[in-house]
RODREN-259279 format. One record per residue: z negated, y, x negated of N, C-alpha, C in turn; residue in three letters. Coordinates in steps of 0.05 Angstrom, whole numbers, plus 5000, padded with zeros to 4 digits. Example, Ala and Ser with C-alpha at 12.3 -4.5 7.8 and 13.67 -1.06 7.14 Angstrom:
REM residues 2
484448864736484449104754484449344736ALA;485849554743485749794727484350014742SER;
//
This chain:
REM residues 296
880910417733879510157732881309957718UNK;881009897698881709717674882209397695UNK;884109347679883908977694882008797679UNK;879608707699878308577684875408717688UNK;874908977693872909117692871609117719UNK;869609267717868109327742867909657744UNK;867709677724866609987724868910297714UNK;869410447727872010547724871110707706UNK;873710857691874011047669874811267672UNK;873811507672874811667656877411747644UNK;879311917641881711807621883212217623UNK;883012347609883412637605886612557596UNK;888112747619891412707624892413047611UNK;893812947593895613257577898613287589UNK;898713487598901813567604904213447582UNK;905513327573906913307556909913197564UNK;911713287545914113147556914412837544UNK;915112697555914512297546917112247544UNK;918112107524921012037512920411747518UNK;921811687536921711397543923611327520UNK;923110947513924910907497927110737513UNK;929710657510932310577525932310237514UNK;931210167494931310027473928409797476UNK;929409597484926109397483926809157472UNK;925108997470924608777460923908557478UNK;923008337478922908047490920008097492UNK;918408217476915408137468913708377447UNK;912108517454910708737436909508557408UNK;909408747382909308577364905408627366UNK;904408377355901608287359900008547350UNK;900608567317899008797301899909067314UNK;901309227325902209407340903609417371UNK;901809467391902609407419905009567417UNK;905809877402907210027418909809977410UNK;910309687386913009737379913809447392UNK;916609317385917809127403919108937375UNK;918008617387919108497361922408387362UNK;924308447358926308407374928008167365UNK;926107987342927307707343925807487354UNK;927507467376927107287396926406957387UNK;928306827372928306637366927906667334UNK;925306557310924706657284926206357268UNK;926406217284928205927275931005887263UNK;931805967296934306057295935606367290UNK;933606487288934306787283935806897302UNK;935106867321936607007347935207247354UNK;936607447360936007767364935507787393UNK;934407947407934807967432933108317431UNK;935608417449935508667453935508767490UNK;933308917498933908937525933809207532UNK;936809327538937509617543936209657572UNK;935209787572934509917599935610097611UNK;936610287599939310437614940610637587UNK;943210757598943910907573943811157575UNK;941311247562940811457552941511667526UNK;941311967527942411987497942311887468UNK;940011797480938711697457938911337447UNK;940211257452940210877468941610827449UNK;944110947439946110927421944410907398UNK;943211107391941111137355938810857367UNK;937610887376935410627387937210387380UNK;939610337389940110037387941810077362UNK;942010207350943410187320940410107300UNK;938010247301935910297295935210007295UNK;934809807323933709607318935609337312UNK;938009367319940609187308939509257276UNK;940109467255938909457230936809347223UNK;935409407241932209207237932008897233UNK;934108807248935208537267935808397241UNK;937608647218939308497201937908517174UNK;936508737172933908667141931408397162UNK;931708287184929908127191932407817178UNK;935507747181936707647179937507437199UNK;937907607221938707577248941207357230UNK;941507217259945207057258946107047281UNK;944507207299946707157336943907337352UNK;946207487358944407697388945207757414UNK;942807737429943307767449942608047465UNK;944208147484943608357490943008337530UNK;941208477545940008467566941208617578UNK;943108717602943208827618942208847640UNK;941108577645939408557675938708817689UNK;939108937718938109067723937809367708UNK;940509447694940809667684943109817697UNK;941510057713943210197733946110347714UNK;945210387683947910517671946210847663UNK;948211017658947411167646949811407635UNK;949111527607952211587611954411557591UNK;957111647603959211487593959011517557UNK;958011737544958011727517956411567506UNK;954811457519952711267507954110967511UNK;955210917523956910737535958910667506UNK;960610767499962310787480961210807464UNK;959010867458957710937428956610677431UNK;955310557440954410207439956310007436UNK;958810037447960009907440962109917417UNK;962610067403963810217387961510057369UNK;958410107373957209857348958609637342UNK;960009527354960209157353963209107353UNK;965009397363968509287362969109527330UNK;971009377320972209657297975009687311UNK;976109647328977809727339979609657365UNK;980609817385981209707409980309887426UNK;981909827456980709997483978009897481UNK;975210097494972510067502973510127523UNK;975110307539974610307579976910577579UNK;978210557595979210857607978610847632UNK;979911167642978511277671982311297681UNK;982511317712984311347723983711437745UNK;985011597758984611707788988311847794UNK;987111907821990211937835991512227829UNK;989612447825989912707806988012727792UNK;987512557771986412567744987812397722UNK;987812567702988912507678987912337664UNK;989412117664988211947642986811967615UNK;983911867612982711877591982111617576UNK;982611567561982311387541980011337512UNK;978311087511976211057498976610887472UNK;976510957449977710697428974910687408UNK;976210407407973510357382974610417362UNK;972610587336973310607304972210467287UNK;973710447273973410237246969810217235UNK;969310537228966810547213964410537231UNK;962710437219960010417227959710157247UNK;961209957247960709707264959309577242UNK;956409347259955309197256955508907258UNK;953408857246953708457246957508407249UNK;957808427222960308237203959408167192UNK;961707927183965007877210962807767229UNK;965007827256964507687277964507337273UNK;965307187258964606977270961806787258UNK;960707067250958606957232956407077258UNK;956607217268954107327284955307297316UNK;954807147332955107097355953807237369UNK;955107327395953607527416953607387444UNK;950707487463951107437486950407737499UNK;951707727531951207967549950307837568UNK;947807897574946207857600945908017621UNK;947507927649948308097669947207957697UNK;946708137719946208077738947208277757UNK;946708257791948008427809947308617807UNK;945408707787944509007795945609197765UNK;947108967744948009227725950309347730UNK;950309537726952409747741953209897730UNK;955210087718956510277716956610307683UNK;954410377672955810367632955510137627UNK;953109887643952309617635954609457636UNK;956509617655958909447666961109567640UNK;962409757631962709827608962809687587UNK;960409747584959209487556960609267553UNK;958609097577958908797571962508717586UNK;964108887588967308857593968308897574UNK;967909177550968509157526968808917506UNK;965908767512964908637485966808287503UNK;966808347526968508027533970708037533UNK;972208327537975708307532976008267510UNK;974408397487975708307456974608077447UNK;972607937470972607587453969807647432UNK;968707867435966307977415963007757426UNK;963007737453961007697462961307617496UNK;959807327494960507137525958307297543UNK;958507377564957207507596955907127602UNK;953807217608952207067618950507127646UNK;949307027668948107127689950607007715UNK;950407357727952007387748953107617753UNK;956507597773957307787768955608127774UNK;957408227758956008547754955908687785UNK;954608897795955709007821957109177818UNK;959409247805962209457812962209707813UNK;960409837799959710187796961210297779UNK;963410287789966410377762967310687770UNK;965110887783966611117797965911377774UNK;968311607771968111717759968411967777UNK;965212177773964212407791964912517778UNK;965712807792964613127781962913267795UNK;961213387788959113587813961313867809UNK;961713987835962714217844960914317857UNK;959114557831957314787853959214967873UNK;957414977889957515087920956315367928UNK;956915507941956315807942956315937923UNK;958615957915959216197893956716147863UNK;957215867864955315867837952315947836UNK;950615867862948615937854946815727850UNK;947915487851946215267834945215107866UNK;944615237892942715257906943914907926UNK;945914857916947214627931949914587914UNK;950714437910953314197900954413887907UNK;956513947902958313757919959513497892UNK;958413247895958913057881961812937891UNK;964012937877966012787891967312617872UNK;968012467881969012177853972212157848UNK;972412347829975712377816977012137811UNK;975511877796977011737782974211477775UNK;976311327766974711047769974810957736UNK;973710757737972910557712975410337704UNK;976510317678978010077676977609917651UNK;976909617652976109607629977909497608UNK;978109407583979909387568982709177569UNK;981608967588984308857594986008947624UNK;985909207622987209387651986709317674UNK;984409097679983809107701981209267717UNK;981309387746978409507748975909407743UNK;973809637746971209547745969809577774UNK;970009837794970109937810970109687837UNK;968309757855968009557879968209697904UNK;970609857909971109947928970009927959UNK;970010057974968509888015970109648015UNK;973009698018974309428026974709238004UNK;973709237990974209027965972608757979UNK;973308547968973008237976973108157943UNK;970307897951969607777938972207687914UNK;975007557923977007477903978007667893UNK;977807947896979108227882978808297856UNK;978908337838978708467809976508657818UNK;974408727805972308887808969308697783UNK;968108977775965408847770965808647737UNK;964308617726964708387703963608127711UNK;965507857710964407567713963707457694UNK;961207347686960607117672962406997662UNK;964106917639965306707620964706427637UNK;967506267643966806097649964705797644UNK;962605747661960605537653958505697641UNK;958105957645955806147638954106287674UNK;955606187687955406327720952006267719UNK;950106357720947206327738947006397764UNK;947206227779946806317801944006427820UNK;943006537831940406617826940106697869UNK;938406657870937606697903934706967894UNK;935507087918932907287917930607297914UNK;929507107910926607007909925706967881UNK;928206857868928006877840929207137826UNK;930507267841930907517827928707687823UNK;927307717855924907797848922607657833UNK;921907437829920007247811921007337775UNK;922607377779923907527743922707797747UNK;924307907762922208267749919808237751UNK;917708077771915408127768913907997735UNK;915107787730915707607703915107797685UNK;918407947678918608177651916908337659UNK;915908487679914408737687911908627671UNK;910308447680907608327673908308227640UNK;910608197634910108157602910108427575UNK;911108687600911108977582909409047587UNK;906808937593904309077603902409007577UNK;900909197568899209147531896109127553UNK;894808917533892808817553891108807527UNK;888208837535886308777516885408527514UNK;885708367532885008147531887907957550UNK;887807657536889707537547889407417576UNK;892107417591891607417622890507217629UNK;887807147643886306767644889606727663UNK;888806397663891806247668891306187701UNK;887306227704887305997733887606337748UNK;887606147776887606337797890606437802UNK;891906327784894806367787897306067808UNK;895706237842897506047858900506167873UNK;900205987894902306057907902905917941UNK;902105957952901905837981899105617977UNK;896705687964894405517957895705267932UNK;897005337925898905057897898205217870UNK;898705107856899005227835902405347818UNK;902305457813905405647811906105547785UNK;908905507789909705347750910005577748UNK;910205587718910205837694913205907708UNK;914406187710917106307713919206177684UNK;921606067697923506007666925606167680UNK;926506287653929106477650931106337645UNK;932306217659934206077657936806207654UNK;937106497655939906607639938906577612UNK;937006707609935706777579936506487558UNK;935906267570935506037563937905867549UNK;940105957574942605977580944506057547UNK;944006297551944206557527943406337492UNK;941906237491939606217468941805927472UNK;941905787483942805467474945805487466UNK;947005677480949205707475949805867450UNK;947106037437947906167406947206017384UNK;944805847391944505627368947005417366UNK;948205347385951405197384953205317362UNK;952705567369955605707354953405727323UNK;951505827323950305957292950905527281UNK;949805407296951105127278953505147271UNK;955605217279957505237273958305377249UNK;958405607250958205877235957605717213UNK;954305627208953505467182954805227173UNK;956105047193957104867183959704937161UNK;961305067175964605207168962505427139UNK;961405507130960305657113960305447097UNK;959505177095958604977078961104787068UNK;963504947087966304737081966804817046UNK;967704677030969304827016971405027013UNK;972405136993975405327004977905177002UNK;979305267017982405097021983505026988UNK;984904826989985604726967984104676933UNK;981604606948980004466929978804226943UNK;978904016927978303786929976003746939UNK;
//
């Protein structure tokens, strides 16, 4: 039963395997519901990219639409972590490895485990130079574990300001050990080693850890959103209802709230994110327009 209808449908369901995509947009483009327009701001040319978790595939997706971003002639992007549980660690490095040409992305440490180490390489980084394309990371309590990764990479090297709230601390590094002689039939998850991100401090939120501890990624200072649960939940129901492809546009009435009428939801990280990139892209353009040193 269609929204909007009376009369239900029909609808013949095929077995198939479905490749979710890792990779979205702010807004489906008008002429094509199934693709995502991912410049956010067409003024200011601001990009906005919203990972949903990291998948094998997340790495080629967000190279794919960052390219897109830049035959569109993006000048500052922003990237979504909201509510991205993570994913895995190769995808993790391979995203960030887009945006650094060089430097720690994260190592692992444990008490009998060998240190592993993650570096960014030179080739294949996007949007140069950096001070021409400004970045934001949009975080909340629920990004966790490669989201935390990421957006620690891109704030130790000064690449891109964390915006939201702090991350929740999913810095643990598992191995599964099958059980009964290898028959698949049960396994034992145990956590060797933890997360560190590039300026040697943890990511990891241990039981006894306290609020003043090193753990988790914080917001850049004067970027903090602070957010109560009511509006955390009033956001997902927000983005949920705006990835929904509709044949017709949603009527506006009938939209209350304790018998009142309900203000429109504002994203006030999002918002956050966007005022603070048009600052810097002025910038960027102004210093572009200086002359070169030692000419009159």
């Amino acid at each position: 039963l269609h929204e909007g209808s009376k009369d239900p449908k029909d609808i013949a369901i095929t077995r198939a395997i479905i490749m979710v995509p890792s990779v979205l947009g702010d807004r489906r483009k008008a002429d094509d519901p199934k693709a995502w327009d991912f410049l956010l701001d067409k003024d200011s040319k601001i990009g906005y990219i919203r990972l949903t978790n990291f998948s094998k595939t997340a790495a080629k997706e967000m190279r794919d639409a960052i390219e897109q971003l830049e035959r569109d002639g993006v000048r500052g992007l922003i990237i979504d972590l909201r509510n991205n549980p993570g994913g895995l660690l190769k995808a993790a490095v391979e995203i960030s490895d887009l945006f650094l040409t060089d430097g720690r992305i994260v190592s692992t440490k444990g008490r009998n485990h060998k240190e592993e180490t993650y570096d960014a390489k030179p080739d294949g980084t996007l949007l140069l130079p950096v001070e021409k394309y400004p970045m934001a990371v949009l975080v909340n309590k629920y990004s966790a574990s490669a989201s935390e990764i990421l957006s620690a990479a891109l704030q130790d090297h000064k690449r891109a300001i964390v915006v939201g709230e702090r991350t929740y601390g999913k810095g643990s590094v598992q191995n599964i050990i099958e059980m009964h002689e290898g028959s698949k039939s049960s396994a034992l998850k145990l956590t060797t080693a933890s997360y560190w991100r590039p300026n040697g401090k943890n990511i990891h939120r241990f039981p006894d850890s306290k609020d003043s501890d090193e753990w988790g990624v914080k917001p850049n200072d004067g970027f903090e959103v602070p957010m109560k649960d009511e509006e955390r939940l009033e956001y997902m129901i927000y983005r949920s209802d705006r990835d929904i492809v509709r044949t017709k546009p949603k009527p506006a009435e009938g939209d209350k709230k304790d018998g009142k009428d309900k203000k429109p939801f504002v994203d006030r990280v999002l918002e956050k994110a966007v005022e603070h990139l048009k600052k810097e892209i002025d910038k960027a353009g102004a210093a572009a327009e200086l002359p070169p040193r030692g000419n009159a």
